[in-house]
MDAnalysis code that builds the backbone (N, CA, C; Angstrom):
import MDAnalysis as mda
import numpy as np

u = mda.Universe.empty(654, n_residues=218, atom_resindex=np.repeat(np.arange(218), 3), trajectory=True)
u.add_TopologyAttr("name", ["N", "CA", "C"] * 218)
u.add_TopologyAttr("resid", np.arange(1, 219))
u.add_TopologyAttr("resname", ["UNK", "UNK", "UNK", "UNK", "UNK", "UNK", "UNK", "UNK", "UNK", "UNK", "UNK", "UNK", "UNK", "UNK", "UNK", "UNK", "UNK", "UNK", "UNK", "UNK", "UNK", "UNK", "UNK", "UNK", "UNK", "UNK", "UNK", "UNK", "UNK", "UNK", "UNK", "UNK", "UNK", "UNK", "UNK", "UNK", "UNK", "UNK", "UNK", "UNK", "UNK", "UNK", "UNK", "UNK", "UNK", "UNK", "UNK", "UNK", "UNK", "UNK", "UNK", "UNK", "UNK", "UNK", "UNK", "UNK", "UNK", "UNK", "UNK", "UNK", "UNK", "UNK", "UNK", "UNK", "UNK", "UNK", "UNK", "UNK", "UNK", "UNK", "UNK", "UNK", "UNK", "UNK", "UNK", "UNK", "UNK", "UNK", "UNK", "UNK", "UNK", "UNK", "UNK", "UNK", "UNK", "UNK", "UNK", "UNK", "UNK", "UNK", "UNK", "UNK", "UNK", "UNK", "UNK", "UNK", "UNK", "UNK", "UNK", "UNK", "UNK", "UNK", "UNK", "UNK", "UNK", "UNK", "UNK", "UNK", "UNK", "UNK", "UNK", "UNK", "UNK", "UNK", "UNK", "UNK", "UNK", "UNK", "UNK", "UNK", "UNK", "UNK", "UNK", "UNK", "UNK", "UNK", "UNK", "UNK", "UNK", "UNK", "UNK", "UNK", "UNK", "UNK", "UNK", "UNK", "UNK", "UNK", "UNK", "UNK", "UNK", "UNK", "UNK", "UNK", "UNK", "UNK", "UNK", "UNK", "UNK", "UNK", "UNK", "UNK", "UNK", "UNK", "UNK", "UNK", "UNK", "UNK", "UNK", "UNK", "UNK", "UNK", "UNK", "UNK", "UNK", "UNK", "UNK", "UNK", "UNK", "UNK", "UNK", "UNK", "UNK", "UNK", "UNK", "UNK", "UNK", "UNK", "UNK", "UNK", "UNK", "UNK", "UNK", "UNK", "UNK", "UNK", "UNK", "UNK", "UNK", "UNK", "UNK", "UNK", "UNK", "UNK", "UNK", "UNK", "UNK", "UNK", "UNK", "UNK", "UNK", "UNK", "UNK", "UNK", "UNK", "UNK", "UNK", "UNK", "UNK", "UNK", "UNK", "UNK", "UNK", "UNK", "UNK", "UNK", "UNK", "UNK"])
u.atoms.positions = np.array([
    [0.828, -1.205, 0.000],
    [0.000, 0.000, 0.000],
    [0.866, 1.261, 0.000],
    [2.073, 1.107, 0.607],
    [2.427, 2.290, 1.006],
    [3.099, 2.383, -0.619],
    [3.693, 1.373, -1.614],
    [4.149, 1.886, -2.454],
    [3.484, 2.859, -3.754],
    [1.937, 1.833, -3.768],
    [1.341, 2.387, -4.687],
    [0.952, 4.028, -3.601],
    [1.041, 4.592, -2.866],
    [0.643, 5.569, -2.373],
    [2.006, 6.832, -2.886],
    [3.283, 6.193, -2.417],
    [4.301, 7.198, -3.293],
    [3.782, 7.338, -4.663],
    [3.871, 6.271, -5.202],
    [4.073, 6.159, -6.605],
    [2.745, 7.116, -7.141],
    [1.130, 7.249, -6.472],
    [0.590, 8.243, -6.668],
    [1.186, 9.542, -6.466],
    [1.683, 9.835, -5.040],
    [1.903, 10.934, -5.173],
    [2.921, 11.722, -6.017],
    [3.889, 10.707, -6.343],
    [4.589, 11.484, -7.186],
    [4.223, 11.596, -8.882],
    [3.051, 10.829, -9.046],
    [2.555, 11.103, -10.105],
    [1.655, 12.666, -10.104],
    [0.673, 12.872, -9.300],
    [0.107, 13.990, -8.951],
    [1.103, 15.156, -8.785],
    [1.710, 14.522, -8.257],
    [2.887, 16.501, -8.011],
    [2.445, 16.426, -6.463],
    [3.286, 17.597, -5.810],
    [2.873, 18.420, -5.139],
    [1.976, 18.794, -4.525],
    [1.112, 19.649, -5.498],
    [-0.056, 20.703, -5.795],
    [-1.102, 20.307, -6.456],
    [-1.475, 18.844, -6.414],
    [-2.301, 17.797, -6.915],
    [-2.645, 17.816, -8.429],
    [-1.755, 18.994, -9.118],
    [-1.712, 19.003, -10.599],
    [-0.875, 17.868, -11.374],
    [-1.690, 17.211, -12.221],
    [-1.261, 16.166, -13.144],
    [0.256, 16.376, -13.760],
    [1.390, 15.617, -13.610],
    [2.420, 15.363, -13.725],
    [2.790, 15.433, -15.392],
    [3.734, 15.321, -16.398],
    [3.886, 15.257, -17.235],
    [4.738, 14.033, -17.111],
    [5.168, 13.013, -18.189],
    [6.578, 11.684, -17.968],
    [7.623, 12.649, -17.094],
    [7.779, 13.730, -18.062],
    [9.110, 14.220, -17.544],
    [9.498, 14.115, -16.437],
    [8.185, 15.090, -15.413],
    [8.045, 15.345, -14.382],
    [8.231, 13.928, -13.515],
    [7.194, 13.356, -14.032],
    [7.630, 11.917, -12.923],
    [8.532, 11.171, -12.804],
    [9.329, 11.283, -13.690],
    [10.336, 10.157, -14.162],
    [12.014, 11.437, -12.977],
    [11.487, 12.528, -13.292],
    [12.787, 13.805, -12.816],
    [12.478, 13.185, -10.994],
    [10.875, 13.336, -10.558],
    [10.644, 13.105, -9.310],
    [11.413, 11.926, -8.886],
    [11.159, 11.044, -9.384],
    [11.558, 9.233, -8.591],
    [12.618, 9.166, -9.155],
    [13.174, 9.513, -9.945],
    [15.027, 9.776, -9.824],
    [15.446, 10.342, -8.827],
    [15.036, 11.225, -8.549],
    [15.784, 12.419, -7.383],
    [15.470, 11.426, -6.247],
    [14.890, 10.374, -5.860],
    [14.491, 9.829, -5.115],
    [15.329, 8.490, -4.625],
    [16.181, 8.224, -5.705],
    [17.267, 7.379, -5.938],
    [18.601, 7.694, -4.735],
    [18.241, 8.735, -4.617],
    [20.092, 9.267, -3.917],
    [20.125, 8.459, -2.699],
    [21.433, 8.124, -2.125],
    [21.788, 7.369, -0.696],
    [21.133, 8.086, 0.210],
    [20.618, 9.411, -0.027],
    [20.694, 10.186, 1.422],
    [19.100, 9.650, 1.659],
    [18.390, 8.810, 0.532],
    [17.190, 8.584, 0.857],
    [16.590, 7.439, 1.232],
    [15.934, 7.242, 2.309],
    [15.669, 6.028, 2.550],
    [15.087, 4.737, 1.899],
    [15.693, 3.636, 2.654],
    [15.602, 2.676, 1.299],
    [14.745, 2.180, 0.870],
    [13.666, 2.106, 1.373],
    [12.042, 1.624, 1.320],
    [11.828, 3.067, 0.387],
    [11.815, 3.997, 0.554],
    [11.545, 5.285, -0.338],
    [12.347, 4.859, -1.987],
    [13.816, 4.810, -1.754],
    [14.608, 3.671, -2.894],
    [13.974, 2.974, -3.991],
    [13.222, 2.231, -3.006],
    [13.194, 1.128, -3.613],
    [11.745, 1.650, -4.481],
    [10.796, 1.670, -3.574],
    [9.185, 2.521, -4.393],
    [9.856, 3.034, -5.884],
    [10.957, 4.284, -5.652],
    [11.433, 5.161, -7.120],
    [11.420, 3.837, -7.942],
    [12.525, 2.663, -7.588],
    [13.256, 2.118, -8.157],
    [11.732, 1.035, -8.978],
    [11.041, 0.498, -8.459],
    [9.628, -0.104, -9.172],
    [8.780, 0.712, -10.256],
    [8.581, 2.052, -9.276],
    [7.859, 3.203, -9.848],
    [8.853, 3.275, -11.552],
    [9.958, 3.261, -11.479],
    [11.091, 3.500, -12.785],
    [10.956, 2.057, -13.929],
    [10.766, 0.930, -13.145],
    [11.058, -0.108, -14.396],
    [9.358, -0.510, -14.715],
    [8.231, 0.482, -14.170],
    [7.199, 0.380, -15.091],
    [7.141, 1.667, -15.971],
    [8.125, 2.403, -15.833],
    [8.118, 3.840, -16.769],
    [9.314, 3.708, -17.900],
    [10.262, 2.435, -17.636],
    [11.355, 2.947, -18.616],
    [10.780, 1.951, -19.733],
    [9.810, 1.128, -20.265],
    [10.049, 0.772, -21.385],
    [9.126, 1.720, -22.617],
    [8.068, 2.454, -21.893],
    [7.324, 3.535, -22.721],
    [8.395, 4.646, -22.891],
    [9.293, 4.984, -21.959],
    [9.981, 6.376, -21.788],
    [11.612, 6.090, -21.413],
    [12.074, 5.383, -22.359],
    [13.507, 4.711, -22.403],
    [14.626, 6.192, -22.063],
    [14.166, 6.642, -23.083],
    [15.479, 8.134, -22.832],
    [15.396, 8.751, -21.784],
    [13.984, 9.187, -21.149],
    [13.878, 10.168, -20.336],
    [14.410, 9.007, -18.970],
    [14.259, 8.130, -18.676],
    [14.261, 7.162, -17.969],
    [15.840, 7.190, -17.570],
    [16.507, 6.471, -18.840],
    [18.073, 6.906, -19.152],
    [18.524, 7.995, -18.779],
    [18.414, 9.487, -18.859],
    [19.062, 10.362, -18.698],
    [19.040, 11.316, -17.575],
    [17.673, 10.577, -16.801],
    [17.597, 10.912, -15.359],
    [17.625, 9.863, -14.549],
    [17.526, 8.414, -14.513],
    [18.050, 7.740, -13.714],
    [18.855, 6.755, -13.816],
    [19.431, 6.498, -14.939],
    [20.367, 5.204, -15.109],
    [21.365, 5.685, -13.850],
    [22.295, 6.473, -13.365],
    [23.430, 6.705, -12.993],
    [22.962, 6.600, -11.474],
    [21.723, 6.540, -11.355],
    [21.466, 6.185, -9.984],
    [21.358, 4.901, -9.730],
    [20.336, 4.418, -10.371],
    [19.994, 3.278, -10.931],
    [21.856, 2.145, -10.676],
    [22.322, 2.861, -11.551],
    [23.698, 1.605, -11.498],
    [24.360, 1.771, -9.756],
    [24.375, 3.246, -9.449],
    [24.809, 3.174, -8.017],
    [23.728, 2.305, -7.017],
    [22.746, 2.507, -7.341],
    [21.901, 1.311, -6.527],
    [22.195, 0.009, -6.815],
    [22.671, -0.426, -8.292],
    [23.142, -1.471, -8.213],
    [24.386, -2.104, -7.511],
    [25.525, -1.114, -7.325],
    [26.566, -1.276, -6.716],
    [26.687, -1.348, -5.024],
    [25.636, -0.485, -4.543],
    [25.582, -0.609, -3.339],
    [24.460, -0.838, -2.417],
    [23.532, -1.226, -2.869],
    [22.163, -1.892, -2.207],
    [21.670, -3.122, -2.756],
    [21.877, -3.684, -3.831],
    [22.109, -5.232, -4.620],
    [21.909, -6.178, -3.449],
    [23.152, -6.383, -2.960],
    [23.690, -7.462, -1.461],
    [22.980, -7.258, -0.412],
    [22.275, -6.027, 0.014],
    [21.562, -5.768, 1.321],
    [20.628, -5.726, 0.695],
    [19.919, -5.562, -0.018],
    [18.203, -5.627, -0.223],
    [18.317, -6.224, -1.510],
    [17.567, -7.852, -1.549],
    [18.011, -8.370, -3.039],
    [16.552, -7.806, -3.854],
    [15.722, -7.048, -3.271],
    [14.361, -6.958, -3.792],
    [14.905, -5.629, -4.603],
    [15.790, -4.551, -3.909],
    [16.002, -3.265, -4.904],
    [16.782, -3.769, -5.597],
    [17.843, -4.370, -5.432],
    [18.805, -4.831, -6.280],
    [17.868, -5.538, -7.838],
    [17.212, -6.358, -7.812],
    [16.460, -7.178, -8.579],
    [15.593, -5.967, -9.797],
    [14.857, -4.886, -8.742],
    [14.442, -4.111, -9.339],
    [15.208, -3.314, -10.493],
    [15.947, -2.843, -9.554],
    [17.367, -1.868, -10.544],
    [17.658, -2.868, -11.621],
    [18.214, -3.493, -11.518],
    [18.852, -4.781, -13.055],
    [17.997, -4.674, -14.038],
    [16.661, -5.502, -13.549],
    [15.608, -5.066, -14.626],
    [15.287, -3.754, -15.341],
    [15.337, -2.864, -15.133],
    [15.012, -1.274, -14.913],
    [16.070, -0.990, -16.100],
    [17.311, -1.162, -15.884],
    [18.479, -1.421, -16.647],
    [18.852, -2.201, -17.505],
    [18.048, -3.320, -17.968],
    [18.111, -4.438, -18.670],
    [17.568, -3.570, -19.616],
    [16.092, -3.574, -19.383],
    [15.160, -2.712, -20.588],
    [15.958, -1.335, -20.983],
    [16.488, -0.462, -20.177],
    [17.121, 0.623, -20.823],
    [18.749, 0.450, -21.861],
    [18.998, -0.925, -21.321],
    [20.264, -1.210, -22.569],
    [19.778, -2.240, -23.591],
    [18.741, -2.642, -23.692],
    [18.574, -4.005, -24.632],
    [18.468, -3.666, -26.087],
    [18.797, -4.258, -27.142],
    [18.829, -3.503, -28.117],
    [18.421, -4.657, -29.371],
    [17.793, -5.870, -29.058],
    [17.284, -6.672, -29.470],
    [16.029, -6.813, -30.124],
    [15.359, -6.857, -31.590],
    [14.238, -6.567, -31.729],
    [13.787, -5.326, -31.673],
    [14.864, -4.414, -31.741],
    [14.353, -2.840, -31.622],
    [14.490, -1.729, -32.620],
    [13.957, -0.642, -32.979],
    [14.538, 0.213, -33.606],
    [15.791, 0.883, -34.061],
    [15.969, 1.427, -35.019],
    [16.899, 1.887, -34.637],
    [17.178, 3.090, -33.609],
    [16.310, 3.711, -33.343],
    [16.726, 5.099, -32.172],
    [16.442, 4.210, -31.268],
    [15.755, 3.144, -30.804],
    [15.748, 1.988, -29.707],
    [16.707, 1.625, -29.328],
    [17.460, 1.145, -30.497],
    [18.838, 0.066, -30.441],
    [20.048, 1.271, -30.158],
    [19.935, 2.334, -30.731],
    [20.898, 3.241, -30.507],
    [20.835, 3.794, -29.135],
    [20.124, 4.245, -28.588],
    [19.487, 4.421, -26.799],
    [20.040, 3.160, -26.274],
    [19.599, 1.974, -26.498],
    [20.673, 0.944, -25.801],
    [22.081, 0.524, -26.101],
    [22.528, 1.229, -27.094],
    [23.903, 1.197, -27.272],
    [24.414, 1.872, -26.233],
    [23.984, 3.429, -25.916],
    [24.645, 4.578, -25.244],
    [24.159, 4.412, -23.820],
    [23.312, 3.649, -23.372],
    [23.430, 3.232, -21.868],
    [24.172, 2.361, -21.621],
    [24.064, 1.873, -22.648],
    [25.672, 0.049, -22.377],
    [26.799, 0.995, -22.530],
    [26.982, 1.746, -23.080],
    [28.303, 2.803, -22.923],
    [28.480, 3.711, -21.543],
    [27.409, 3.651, -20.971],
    [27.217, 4.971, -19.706],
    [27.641, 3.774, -18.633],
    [27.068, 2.713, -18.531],
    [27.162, 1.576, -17.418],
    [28.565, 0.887, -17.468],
    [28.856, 0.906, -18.603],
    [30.730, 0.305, -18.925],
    [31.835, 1.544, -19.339],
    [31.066, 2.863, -18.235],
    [32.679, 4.075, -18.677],
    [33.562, 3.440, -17.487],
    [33.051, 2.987, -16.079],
    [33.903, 2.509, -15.624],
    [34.110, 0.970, -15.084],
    [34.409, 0.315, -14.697],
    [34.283, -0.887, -13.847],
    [33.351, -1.531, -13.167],
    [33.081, -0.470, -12.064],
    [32.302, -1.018, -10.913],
    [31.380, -1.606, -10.999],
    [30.160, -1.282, -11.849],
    [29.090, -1.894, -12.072],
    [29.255, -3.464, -12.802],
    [30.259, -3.001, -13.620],
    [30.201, -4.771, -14.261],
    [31.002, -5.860, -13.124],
    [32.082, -5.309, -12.472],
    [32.610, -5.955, -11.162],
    [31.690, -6.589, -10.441],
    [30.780, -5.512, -9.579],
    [29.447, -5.894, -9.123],
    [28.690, -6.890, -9.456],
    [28.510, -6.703, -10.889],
    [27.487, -7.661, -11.752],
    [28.623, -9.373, -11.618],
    [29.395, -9.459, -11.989],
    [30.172, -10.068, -11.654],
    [29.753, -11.077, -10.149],
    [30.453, -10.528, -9.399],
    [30.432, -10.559, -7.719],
    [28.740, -10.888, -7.688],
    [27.714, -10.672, -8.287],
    [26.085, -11.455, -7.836],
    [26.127, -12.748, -8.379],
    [27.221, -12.777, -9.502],
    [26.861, -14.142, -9.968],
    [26.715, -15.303, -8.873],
    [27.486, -14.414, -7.716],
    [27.604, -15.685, -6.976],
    [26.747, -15.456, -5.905],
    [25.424, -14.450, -5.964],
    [24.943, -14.204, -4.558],
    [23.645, -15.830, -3.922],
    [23.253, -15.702, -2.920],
    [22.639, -16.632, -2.234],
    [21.353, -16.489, -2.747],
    [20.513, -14.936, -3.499],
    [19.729, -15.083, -4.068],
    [19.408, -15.284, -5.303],
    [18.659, -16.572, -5.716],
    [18.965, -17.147, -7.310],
    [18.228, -16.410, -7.944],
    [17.473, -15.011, -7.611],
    [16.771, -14.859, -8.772],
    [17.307, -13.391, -8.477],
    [18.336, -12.745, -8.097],
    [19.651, -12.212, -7.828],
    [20.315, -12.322, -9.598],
    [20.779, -13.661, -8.982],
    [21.755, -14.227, -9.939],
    [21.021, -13.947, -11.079],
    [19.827, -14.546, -11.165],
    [19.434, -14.527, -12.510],
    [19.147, -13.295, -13.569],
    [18.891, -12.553, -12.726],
    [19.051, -11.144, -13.387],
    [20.575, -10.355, -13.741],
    [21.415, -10.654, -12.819],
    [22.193, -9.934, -13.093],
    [23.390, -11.102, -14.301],
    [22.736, -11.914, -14.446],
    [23.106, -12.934, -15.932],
    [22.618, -12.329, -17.017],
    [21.131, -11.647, -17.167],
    [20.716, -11.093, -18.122],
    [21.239, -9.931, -17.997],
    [21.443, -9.322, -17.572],
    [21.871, -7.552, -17.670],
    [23.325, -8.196, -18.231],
    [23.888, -9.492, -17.761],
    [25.632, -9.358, -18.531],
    [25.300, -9.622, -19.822],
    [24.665, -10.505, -20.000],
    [24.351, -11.092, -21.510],
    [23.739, -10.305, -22.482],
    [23.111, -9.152, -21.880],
    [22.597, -7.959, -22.714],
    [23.591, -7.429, -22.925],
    [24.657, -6.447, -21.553],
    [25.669, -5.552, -22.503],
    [27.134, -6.662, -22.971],
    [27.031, -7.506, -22.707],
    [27.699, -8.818, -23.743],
    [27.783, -8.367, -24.823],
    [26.265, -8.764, -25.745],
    [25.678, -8.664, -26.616],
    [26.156, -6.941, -27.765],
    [26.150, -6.104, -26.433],
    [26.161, -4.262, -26.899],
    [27.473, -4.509, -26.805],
    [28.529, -4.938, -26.144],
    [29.923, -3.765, -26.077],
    [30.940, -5.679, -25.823],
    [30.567, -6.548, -26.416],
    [31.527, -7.941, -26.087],
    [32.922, -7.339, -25.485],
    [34.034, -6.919, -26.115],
    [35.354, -6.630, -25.748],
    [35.421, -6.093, -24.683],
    [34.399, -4.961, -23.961],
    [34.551, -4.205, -23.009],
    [34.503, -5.130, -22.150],
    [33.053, -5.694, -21.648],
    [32.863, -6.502, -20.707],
    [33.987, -7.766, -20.311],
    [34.106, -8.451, -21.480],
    [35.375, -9.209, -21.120],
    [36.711, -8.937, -20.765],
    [36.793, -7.545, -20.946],
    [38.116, -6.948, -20.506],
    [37.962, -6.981, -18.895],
    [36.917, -6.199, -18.176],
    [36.757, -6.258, -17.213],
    [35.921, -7.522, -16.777],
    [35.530, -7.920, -16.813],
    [35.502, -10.026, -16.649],
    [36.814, -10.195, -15.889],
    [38.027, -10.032, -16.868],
    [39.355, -10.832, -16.858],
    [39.910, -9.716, -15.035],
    [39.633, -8.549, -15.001],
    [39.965, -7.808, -14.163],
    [39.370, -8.031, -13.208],
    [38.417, -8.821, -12.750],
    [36.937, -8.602, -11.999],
    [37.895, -8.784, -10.719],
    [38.015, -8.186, -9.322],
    [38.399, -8.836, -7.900],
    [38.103, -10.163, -7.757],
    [36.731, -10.423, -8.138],
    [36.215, -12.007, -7.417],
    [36.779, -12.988, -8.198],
    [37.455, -12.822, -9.680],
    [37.993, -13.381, -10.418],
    [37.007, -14.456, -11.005],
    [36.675, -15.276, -11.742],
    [36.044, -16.163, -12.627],
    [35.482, -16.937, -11.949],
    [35.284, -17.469, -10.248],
    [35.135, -18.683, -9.394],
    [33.461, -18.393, -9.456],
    [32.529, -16.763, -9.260],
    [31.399, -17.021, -9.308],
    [30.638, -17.429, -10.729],
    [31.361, -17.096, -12.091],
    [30.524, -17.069, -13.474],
    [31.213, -19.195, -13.282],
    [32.253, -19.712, -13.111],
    [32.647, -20.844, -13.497],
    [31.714, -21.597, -12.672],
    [31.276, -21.485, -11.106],
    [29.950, -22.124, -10.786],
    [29.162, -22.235, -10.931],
    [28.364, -20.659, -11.740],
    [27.337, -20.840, -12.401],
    [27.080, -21.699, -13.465],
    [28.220, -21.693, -14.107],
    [28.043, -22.504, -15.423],
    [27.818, -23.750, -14.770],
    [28.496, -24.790, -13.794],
    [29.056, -25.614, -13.460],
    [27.722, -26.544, -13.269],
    [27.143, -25.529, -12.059],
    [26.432, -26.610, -11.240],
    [25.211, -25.795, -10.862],
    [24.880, -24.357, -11.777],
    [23.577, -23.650, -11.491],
    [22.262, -24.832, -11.818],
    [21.225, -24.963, -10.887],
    [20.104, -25.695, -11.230],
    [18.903, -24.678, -10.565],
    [19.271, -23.396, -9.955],
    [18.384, -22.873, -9.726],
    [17.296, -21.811, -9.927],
    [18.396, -21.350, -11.265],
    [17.665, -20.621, -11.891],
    [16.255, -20.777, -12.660],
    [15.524, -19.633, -12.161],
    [13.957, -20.104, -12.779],
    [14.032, -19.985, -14.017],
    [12.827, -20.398, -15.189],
    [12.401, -20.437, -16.267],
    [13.063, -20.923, -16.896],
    [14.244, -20.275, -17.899],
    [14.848, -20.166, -18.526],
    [16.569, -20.704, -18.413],
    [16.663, -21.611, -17.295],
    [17.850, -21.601, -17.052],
    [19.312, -22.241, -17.955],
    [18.812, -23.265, -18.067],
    [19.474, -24.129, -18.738],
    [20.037, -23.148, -20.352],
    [19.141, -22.417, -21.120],
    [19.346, -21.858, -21.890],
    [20.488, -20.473, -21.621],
    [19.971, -20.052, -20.283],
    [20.835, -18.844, -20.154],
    [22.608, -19.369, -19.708],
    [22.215, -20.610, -18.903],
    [23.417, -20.517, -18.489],
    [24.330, -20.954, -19.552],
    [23.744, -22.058, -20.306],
    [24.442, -22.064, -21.979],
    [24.666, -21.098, -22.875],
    [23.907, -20.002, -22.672],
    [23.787, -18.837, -23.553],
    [25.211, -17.645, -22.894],
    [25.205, -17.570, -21.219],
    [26.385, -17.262, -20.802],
    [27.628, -17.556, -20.774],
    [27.937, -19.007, -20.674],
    [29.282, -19.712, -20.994],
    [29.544, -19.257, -22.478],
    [28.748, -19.658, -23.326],
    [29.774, -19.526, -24.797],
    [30.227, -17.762, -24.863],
    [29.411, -17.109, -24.573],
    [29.395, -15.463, -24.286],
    [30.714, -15.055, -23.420],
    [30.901, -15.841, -22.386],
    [31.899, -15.412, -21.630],
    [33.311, -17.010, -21.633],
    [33.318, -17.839, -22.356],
    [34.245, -18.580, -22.825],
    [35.463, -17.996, -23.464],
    [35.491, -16.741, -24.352],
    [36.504, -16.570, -24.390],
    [37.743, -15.928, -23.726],
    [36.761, -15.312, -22.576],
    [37.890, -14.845, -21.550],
    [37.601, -15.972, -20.293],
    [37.563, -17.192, -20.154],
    [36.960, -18.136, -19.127],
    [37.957, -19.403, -19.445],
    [38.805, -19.193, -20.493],
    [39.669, -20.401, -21.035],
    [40.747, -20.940, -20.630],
    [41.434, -19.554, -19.883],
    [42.388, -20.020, -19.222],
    [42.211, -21.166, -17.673],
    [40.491, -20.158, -17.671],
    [40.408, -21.099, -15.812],
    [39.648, -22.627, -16.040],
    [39.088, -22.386, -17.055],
    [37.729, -23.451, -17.555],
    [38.793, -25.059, -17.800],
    [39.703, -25.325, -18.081],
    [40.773, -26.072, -18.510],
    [41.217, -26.852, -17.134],
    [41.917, -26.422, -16.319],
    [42.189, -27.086, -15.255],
    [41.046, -27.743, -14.463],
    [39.773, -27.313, -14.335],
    [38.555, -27.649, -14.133],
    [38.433, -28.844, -14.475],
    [38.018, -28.652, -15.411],
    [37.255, -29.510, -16.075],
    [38.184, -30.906, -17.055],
    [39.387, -30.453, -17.472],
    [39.602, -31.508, -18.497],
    [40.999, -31.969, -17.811],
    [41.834, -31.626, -16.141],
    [42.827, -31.938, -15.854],
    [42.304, -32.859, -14.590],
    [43.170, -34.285, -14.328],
    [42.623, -35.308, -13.504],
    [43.125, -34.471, -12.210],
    [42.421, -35.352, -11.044],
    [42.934, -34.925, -9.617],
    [44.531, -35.058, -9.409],
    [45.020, -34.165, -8.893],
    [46.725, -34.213, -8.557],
    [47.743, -33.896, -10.090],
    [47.116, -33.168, -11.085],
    [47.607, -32.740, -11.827],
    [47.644, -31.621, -12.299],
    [48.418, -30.934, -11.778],
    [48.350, -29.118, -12.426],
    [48.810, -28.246, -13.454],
    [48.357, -28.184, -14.517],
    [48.530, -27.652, -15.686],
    [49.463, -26.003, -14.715],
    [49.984, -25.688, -16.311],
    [50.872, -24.324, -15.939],
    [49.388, -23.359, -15.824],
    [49.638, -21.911, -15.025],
    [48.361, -20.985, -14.884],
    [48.545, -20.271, -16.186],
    [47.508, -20.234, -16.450],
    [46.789, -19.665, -18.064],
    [47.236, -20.169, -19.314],
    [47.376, -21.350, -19.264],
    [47.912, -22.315, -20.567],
    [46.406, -22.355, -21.236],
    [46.690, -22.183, -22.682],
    [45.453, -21.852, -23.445],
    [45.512, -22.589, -24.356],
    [44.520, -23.586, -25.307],
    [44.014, -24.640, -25.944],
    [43.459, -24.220, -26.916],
])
């Protein structure tokens, strides 16, 4: 109750005058910042991924950059905003089946989300979180900007802190992913195999008590 009650009011305004996209989409961004509480967070963050697939740009250019900082630092403590944000972000980079000013809008958010690291690190680092439908989203948000920017992402893949141990389990021994799993996690390995080759080898094709040299490539 209490969400659909923000999510009115910030549709109304203020001054109970009818909102324009702009307006609402400017409101529940501003609503994004750390200094705001996270139940408040999170409302923007729902209120946003039923507004960004009618209103992709305006969506993009007032909240992606929050949006990814929510991904970086509320993901692990609240898997419900975390879950939200990904999605929210999935639709604002996907570029599949789309227009071209569609596909071009998701080019330039897969460019805004990969100027630096952190977020794909992050994305990274859920592969391995305790919530599977966590994981499962933040598989699709890789496999989307995969898809937009391949070289980038695998550059930072190869850089990631957590290093390859959460994407190589997923592949390994994920059974929990809903719907779609089996496909995604096949659809992720070949996607991320070519920077996964050096670790994927000792795994899998070297017997117990035998250790190949580190990063010998096949």
């Amino acid at each position: 109750m209490e969400f659909f009650q923000q999510t009115y009011t910030a549709l109304r305004g203020p001054t109970g005058v009818e909102q324009t996209p702009a307006d609402t989409i400017t409101r529940l961004s501003d609503r994004l910042s750390p200094s705001t509480l996270l139940a408040d967070r999170r409302a923007a963050v729902l209120s946003l991924k039923g507004l960004a697939r009618a209103h992709k740009q305006l969506v993009g250019v007032h909240a992606l950059q929050g949006l990814l900082v929510i991904i970086q630092n509320d993901a692990d403590v609240d898997p419900d905003i975390g879950r939200a944000a990904i999605e929210t972000v999935v639709v604002l980079c996907d570029t599949v089946d789309a227009s071209y000013t569609q596909r071009d809008l998701g080019l330039d958010h897969t460019d805004k989300l990969l100027e630096d690291e952190k977020t794909a690190h992050k994305l990274f680092a859920l592969l391995g979180d305790q919530d599977h439908l966590l994981r499962f989203n933040a598989c699709v948000l890789l496999i989307t900007v995969l898809q937009n920017r391949p070289q980038r992402v695998q550059e930072y893949f190869l850089k990631a802190p957590v290093g390859p141990s959460p994407a190589i389990a997923l592949l390994e021994g994920e059974k929990e992913i809903v719907g779609q799993g089996e496909h995604l996690v096949a659809l992720c390995y070949f996607l991320l195999m070519p920077t996964m080759r050096p670790f994927v080898r000792p795994i899998r094709f070297y017997p117990p008590g035998l250790t190949p040299l580190p990063f010998q490539r096949f």
